[in-house]
BALONU-856362 format. One record per residue: residue in three letters; residue number from 1; x, y, z of N, C-alpha, C, CB in turn. Coordinates in steps of 0.1 Angstrom, whole numbers, padded with zeros to 4 digits. Atoms other than C-alpha are relative to their C-alpha. Glycine has a CB too. Example, Ala and Ser with C-alpha at 12.3 -4.5 7.8 and 13.67 -1.06 7.14 Angstrom:
residues 2
["ALA" 1 [0009 -0012 0000] [0123 -0045 0078] [0009 0012 0000] [-0010 0000 0012]],
["SER" 2 [-0009 -0011 0000] [0137 -0011 0071] [-0008 0011 0008] [0004 0005 -0014]],
end
This chain:
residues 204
["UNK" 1 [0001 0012 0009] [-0517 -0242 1763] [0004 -0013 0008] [0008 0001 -0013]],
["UNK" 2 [-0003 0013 -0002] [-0517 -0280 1773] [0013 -0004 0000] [-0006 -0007 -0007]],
["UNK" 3 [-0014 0002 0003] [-0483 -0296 1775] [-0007 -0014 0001] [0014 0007 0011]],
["UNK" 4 [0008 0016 0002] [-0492 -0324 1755] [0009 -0012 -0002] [-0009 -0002 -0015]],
["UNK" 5 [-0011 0012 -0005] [-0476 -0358 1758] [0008 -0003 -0012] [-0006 -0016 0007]],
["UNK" 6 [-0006 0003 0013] [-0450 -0371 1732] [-0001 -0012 -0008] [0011 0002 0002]],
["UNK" 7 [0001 0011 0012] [-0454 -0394 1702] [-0003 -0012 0005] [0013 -0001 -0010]],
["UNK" 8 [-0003 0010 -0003] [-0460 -0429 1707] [0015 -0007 -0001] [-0009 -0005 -0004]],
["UNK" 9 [-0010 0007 0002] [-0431 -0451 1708] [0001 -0004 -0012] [0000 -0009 0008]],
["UNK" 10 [-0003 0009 0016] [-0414 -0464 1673] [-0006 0010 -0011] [-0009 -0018 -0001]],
["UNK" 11 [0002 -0014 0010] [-0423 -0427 1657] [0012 0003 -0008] [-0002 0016 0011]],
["UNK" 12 [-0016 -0001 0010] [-0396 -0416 1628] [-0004 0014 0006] [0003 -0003 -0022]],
["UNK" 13 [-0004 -0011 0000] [-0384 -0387 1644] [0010 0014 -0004] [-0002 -0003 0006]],
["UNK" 14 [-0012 -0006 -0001] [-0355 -0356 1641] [0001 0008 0010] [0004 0006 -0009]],
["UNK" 15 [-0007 -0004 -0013] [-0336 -0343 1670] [0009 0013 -0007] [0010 -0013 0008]],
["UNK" 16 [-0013 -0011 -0002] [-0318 -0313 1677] [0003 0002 0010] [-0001 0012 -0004]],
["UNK" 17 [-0008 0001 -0013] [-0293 -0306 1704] [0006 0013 0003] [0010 -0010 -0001]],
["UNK" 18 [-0006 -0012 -0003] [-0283 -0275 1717] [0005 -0003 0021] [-0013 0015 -0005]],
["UNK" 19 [-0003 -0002 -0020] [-0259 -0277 1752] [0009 0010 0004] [0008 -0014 0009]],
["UNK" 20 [-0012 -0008 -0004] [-0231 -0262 1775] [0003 -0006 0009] [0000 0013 0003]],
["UNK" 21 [-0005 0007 -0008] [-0209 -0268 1802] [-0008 0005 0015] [0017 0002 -0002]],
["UNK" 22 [0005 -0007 -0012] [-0224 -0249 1834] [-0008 0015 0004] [0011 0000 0005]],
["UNK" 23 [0004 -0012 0001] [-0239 -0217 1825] [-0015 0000 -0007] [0011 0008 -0007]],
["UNK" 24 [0012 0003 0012] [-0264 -0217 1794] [-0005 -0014 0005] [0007 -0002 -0018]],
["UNK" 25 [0006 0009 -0001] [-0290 -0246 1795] [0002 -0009 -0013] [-0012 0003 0004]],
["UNK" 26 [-0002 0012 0012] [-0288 -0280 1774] [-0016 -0006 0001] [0015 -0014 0003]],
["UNK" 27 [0011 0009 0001] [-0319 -0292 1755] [0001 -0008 -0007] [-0012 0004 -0003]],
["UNK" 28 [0002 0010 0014] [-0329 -0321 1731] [-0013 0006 -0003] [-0001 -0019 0003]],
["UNK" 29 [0011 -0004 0007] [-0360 -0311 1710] [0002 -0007 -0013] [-0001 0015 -0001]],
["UNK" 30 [-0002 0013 0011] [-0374 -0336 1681] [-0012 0007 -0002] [0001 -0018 0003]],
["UNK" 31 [0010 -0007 0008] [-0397 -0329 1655] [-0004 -0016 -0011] [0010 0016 -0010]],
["UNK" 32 [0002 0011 0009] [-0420 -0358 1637] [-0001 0000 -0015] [-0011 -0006 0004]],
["UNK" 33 [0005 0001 0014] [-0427 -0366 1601] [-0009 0012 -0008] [-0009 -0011 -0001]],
["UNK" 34 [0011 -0015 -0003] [-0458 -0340 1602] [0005 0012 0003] [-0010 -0002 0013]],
["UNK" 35 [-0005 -0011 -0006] [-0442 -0310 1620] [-0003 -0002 0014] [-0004 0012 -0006]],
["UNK" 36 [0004 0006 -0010] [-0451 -0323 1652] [0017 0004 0011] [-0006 -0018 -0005]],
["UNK" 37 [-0017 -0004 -0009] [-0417 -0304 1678] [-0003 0001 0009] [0009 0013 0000]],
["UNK" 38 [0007 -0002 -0010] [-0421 -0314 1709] [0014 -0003 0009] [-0013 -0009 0002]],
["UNK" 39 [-0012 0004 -0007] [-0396 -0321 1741] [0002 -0009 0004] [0004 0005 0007]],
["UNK" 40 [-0001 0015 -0006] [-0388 -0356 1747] [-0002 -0001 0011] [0011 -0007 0000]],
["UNK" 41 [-0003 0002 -0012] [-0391 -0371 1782] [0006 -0011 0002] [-0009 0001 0007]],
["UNK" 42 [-0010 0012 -0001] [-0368 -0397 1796] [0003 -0009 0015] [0015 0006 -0004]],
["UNK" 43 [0001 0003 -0013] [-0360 -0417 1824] [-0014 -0007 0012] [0003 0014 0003]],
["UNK" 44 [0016 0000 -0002] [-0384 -0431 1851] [-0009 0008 0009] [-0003 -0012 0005]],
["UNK" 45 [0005 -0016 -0005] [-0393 -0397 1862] [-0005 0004 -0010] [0010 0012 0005]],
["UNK" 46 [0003 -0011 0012] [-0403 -0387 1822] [0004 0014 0002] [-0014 0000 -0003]],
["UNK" 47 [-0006 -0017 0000] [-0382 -0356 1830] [0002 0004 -0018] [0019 0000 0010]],
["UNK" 48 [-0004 -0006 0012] [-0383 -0332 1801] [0017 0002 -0003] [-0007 0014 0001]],
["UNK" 49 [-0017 -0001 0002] [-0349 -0334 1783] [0002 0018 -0005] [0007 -0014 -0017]],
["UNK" 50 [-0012 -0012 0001] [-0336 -0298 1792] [-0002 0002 0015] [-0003 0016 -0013]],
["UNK" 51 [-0005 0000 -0014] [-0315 -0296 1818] [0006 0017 0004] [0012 -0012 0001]],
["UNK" 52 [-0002 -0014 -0012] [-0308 -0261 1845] [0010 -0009 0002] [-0011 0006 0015]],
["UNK" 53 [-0011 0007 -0013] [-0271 -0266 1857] [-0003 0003 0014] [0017 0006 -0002]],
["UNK" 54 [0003 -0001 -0014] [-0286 -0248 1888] [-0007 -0013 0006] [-0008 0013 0002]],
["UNK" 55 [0006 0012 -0010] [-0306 -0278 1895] [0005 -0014 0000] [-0014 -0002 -0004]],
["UNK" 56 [-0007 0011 0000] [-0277 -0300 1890] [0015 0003 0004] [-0002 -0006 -0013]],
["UNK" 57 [-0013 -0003 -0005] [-0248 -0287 1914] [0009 0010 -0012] [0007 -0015 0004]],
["UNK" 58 [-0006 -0009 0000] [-0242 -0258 1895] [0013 -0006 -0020] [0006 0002 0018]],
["UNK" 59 [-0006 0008 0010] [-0232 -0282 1860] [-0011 -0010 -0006] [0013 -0008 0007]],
["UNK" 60 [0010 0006 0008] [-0249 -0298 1828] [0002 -0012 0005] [0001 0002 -0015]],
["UNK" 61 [-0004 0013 -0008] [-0253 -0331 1841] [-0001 -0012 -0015] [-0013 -0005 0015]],
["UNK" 62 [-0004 0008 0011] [-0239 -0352 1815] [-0002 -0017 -0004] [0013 0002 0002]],
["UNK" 63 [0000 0013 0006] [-0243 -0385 1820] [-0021 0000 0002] [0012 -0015 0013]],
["UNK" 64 [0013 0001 0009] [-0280 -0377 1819] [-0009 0000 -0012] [-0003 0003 0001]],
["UNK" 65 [0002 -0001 0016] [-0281 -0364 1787] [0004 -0014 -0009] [0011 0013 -0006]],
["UNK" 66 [-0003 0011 0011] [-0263 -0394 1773] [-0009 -0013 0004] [0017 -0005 0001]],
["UNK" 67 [0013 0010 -0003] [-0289 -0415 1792] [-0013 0005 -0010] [-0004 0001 0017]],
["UNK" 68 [0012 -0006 0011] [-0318 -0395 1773] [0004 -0001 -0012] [-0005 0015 0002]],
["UNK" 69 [-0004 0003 0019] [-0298 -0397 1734] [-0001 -0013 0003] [0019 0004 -0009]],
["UNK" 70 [0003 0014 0004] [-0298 -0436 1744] [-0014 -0002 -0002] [0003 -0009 0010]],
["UNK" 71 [0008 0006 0003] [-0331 -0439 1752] [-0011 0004 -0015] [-0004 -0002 0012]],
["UNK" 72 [0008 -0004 0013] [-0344 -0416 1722] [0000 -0007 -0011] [0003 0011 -0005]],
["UNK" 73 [-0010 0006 0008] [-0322 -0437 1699] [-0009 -0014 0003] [0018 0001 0006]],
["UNK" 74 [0005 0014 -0005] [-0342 -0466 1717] [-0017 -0003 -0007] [-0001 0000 0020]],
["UNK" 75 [0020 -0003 0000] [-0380 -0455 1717] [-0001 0001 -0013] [-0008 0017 0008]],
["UNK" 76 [0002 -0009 0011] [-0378 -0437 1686] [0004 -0006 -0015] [0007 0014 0002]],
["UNK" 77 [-0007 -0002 0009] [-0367 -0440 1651] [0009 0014 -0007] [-0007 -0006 -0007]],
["UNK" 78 [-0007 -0011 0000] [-0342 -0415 1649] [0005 0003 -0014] [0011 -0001 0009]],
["UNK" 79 [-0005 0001 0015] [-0337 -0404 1613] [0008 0011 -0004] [-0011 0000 -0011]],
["UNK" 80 [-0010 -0009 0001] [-0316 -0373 1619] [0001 0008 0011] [0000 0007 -0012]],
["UNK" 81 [-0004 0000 -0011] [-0300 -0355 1650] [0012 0013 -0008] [0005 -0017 0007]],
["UNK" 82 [-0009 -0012 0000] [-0287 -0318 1646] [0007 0007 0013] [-0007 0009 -0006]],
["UNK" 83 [0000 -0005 -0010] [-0267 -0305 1670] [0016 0009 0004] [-0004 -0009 0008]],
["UNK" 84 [-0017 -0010 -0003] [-0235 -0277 1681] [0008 -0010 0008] [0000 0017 0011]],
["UNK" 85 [-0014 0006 -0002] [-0204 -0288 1689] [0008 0000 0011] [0009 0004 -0009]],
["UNK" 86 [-0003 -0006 -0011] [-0190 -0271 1713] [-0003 -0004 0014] [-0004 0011 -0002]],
["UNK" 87 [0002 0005 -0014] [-0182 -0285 1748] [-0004 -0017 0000] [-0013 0011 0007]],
["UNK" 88 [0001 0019 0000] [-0192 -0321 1736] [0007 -0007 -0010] [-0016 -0006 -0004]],
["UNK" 89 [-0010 0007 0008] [-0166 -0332 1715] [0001 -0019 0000] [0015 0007 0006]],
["UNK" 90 [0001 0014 -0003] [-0160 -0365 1735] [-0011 -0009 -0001] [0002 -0002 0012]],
["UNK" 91 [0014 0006 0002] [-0198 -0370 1736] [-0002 -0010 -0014] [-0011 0014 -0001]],
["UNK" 92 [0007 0007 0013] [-0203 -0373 1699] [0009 -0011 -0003] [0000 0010 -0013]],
["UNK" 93 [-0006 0011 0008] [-0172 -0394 1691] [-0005 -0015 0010] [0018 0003 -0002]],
["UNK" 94 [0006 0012 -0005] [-0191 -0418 1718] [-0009 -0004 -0006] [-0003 0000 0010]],
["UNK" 95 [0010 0004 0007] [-0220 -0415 1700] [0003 -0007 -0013] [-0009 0010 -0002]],
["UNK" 96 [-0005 0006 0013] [-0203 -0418 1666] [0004 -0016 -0004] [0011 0006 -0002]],
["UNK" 97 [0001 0010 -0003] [-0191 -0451 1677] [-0009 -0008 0000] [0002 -0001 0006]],
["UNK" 98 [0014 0005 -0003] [-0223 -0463 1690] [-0008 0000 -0011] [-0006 0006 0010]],
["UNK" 99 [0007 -0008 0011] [-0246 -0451 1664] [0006 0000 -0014] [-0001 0014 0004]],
["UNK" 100 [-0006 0001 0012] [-0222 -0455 1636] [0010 0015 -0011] [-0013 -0005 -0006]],
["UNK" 101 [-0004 -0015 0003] [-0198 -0428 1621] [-0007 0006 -0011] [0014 0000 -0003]],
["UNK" 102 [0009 -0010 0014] [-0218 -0423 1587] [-0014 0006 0002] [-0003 -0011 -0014]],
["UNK" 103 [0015 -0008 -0007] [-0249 -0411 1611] [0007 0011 0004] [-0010 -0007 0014]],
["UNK" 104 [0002 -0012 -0008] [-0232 -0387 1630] [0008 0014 -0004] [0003 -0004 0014]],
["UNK" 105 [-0001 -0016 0005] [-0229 -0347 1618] [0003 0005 0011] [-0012 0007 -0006]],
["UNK" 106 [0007 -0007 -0004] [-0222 -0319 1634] [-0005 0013 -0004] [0003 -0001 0007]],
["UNK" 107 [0008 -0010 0008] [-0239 -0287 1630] [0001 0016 0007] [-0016 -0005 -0002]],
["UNK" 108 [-0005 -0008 -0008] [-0222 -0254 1643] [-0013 0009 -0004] [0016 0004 -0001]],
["UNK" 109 [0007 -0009 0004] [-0247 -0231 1648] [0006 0016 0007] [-0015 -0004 0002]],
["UNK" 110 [-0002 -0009 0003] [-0223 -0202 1651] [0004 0001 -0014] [0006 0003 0008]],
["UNK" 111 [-0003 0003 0015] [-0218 -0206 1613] [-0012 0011 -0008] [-0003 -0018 -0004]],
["UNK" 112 [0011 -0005 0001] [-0239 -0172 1603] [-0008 -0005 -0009] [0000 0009 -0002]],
["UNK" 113 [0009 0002 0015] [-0250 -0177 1568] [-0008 -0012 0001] [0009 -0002 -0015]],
["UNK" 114 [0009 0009 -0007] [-0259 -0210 1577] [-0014 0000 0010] [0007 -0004 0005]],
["UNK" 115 [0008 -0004 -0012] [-0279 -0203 1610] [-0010 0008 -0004] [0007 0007 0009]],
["UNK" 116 [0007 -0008 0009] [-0294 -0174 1592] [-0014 -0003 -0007] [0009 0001 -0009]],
["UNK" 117 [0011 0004 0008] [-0310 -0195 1567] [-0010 -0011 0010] [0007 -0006 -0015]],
["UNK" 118 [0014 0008 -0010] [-0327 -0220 1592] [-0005 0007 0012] [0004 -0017 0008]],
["UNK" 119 [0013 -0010 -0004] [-0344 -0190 1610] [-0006 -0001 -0006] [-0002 0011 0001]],
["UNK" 120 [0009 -0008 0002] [-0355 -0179 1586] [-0012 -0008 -0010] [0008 0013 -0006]],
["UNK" 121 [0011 0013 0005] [-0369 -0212 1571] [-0007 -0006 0015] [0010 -0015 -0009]],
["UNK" 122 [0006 0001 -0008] [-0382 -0219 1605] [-0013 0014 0006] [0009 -0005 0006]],
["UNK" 123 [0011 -0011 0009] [-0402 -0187 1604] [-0007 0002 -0010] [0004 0007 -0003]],
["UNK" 124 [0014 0004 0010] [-0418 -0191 1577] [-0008 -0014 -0004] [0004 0004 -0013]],
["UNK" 125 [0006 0011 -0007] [-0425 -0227 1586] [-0007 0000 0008] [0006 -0007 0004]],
["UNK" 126 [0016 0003 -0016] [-0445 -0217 1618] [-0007 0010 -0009] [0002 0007 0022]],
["UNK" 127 [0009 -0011 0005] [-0459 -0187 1600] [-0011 -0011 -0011] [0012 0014 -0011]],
["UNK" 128 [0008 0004 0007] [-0474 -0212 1575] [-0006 -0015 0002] [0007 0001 -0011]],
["UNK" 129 [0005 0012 -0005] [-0486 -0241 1598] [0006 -0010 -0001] [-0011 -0004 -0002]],
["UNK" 130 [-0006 0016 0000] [-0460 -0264 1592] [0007 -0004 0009] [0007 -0004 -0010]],
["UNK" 131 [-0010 0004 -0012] [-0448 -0264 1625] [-0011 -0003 0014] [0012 0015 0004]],
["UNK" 132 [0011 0000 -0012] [-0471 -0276 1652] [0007 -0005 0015] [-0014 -0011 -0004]],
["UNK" 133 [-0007 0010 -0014] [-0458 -0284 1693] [-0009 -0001 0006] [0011 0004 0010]],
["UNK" 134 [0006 0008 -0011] [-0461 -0296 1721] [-0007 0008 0016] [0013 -0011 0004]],
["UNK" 135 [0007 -0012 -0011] [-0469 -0265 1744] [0009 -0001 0012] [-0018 -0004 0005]],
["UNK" 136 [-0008 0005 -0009] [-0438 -0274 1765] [0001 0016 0008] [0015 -0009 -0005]],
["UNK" 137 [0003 -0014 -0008] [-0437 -0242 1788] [0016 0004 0001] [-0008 -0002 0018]],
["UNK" 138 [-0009 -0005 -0002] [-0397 -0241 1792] [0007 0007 -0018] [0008 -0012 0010]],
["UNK" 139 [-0002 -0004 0011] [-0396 -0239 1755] [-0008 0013 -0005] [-0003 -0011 -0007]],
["UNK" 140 [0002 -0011 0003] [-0416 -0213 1752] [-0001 0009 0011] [-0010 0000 -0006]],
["UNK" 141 [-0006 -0010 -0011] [-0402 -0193 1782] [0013 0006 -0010] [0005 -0009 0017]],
["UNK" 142 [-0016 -0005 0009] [-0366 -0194 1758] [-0008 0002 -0014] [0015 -0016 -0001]],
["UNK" 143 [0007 -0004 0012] [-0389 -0187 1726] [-0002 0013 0005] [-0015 -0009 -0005]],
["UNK" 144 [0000 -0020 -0001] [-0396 -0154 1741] [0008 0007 0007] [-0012 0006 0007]],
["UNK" 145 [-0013 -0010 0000] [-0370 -0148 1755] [0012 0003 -0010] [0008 -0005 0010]],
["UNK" 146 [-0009 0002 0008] [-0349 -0153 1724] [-0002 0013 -0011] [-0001 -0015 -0005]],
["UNK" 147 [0003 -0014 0012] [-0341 -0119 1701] [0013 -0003 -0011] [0002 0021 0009]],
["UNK" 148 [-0008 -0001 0008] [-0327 -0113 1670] [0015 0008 0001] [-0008 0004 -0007]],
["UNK" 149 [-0006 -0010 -0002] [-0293 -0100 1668] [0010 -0001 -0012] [0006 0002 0013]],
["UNK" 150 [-0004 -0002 0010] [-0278 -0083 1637] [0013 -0006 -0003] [-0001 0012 -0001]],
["UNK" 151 [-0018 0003 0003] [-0246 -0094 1621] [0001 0001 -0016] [0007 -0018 0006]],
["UNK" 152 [-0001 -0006 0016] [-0230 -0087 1586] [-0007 -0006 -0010] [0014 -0001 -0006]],
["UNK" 153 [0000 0006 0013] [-0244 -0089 1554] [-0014 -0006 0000] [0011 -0010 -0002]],
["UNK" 154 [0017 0001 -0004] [-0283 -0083 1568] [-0004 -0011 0004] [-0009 0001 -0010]],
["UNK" 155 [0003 0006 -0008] [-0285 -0113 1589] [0002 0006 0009] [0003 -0009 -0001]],
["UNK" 156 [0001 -0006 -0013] [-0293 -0122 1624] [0005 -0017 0005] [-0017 0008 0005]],
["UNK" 157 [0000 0008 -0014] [-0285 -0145 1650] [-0008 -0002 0007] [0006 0004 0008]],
["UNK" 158 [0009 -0004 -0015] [-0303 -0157 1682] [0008 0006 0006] [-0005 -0012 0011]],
["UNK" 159 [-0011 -0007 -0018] [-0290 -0140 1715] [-0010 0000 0007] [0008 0019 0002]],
["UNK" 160 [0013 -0004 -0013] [-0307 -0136 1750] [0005 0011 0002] [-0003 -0009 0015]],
["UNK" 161 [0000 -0009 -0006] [-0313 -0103 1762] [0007 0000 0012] [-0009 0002 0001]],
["UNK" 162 [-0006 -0001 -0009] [-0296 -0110 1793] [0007 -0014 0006] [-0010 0006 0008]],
["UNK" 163 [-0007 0006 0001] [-0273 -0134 1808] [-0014 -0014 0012] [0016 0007 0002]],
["UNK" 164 [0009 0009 -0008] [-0305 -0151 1831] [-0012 -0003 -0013] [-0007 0009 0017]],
["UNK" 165 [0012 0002 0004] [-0331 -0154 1804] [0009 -0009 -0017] [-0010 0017 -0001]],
["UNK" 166 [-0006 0011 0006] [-0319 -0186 1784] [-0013 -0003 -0015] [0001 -0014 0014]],
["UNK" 167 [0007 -0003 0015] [-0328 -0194 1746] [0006 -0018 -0002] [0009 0016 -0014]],
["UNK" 168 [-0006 0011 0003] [-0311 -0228 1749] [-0013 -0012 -0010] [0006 -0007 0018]],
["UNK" 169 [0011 0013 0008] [-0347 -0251 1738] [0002 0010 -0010] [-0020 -0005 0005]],
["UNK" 170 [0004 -0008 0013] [-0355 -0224 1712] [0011 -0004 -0013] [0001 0016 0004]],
["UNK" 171 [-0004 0004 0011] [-0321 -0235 1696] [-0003 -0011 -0007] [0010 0000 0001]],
["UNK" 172 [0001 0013 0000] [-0325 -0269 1699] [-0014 -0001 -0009] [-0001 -0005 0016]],
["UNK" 173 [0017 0005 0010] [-0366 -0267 1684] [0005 0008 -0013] [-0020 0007 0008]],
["UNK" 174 [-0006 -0004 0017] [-0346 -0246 1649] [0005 -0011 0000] [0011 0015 -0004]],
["UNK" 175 [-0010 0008 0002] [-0321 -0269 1650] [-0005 -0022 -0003] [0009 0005 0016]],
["UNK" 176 [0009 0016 0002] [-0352 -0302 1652] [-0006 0001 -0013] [-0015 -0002 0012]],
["UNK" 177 [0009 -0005 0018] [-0370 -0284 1620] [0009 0002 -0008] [-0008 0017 -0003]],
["UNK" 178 [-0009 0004 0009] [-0337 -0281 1602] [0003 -0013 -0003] [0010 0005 0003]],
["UNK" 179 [-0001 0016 0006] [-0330 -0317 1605] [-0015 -0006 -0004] [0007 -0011 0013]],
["UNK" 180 [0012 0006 0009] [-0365 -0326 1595] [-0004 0006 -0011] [-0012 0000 0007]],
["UNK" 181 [0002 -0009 0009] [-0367 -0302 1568] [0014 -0007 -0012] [0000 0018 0008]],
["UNK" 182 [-0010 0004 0010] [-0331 -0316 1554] [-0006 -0016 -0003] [0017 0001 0007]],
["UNK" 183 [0002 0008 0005] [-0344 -0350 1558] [-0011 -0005 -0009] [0002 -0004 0005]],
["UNK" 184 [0014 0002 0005] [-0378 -0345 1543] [0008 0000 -0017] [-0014 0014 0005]],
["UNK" 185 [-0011 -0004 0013] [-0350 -0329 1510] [0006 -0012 -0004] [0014 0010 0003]],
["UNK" 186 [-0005 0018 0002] [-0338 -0365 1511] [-0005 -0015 0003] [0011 -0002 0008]],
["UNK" 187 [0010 0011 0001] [-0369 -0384 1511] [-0007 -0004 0004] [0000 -0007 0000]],
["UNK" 188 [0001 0011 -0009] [-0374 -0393 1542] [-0015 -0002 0003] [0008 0002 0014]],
["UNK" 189 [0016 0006 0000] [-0409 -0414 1547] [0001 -0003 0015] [-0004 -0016 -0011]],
["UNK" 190 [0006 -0002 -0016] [-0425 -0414 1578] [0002 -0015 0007] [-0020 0003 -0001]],
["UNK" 191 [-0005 0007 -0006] [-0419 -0448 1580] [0017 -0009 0001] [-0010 -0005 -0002]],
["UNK" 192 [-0009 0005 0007] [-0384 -0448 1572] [0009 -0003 0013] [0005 0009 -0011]],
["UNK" 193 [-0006 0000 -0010] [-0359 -0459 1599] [0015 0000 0004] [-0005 -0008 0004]],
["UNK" 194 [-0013 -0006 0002] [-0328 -0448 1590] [0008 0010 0010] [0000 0006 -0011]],
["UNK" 195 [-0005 -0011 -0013] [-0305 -0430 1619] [0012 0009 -0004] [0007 -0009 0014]],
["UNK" 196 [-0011 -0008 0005] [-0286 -0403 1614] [-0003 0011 0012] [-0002 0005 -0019]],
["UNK" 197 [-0003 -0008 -0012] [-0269 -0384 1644] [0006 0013 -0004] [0009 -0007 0010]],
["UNK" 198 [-0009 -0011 0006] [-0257 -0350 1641] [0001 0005 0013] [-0006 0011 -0012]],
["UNK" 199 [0002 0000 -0014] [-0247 -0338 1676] [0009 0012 0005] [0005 -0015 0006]],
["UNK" 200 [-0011 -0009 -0011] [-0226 -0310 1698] [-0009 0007 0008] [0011 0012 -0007]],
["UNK" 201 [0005 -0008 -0010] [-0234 -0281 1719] [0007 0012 -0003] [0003 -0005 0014]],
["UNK" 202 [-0007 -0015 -0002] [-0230 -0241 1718] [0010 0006 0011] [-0010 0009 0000]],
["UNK" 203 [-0010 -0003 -0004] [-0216 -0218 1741] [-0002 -0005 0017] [0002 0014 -0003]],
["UNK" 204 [0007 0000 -0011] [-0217 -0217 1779] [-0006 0011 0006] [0007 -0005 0008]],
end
């Protein structure tokens, strides 16, 4: 499939954020009004926002990421921003600042019951065409690499099969359809331009 370009500028979008410190990969993944989940680009390279610590001395490279949340925050109309916690603590309360504290959430997604339920509403969201992308290739490298794995009380989890085959976008594009799916529950109009950050990072 095509890896098709992203939204025009001044789109109402939602973000999700999944990172780490040196191990696991950190993406951003946004999702439009429509169902429209694609992977930002940033910078004046338009590098896709998910970053390999191998291709950055062995470490998430941090002040990139916070260069790509500015300029999304810039381009875009950002109307909600899901993302784990973990390992970015300092991040968000910079963003929080910036961005305003009554925007910014965050959204642990080791939290099963939680987690749980936005599979399994993102599953039956692509199953029923309301999820269309962007054909990004690293996202669907961690889409298939990403398996279920059991835990109490007949849920599941993501996990990767192995400790080289990374699921990091895959959280990040659940985690873009949950915040567009909560804010659609709360109104939100396509042309609405209200920001609301929700932000961290899982494990490493």
């Amino acid at each position: 499939m095509e890896w098709l370009p992203n939204p025009p500028d001044g789109t109402a979008i939602c973000i999700g954020f999944d990172g780490s410190e040196n191990n696991d990969w950190t993406a951003l993944r946004a999702e439009t009004h429509d169902g429209f989940n694609f992977t930002p680009r940033y910078g004046p390279d338009a590098r896709p926002t998910i970053w390999n610590p191998a291709e950055w001395n062995g470490k998430t490279p941090r002040a990139e990421v916070r260069a790509a949340v500015d300029e999304l925050h810039t381009r875009y109309r950002v109307t909600r921003q899901y993302c784990d916690p973990q390992y970015w603590q300092s991040e968000i309360g910079e963003w929080s600042l910036k961005y305003g504290t009554e925007c910014v959430f965050e959204w642990p997604t080791n939290q099963i019951k939680r987690m749980h339920a936005a599979l399994e509403r993102f599953e039956t969201d692509l199953a029923n065409g309301r999820i269309h992308h962007d054909g990004c290739p690293l996202t669907a490298a961690a889409m298939a690499n990403a398996k279920k794995v059991a835990k109490p009380g007949q849920r599941f989890l993501l996990g990767k099969p192995t400790d080289h085959q990374k699921i990091d976008a895959a959280m990040a594009t659940v985690l873009a359809h949950e915040a567009a799916m909560d804010a659609h529950a709360k109104g939100w109009a396509a042309d609405q331009s209200t920001t609301v950050l929700v932000l961290g990072t899982r494990r490493r």
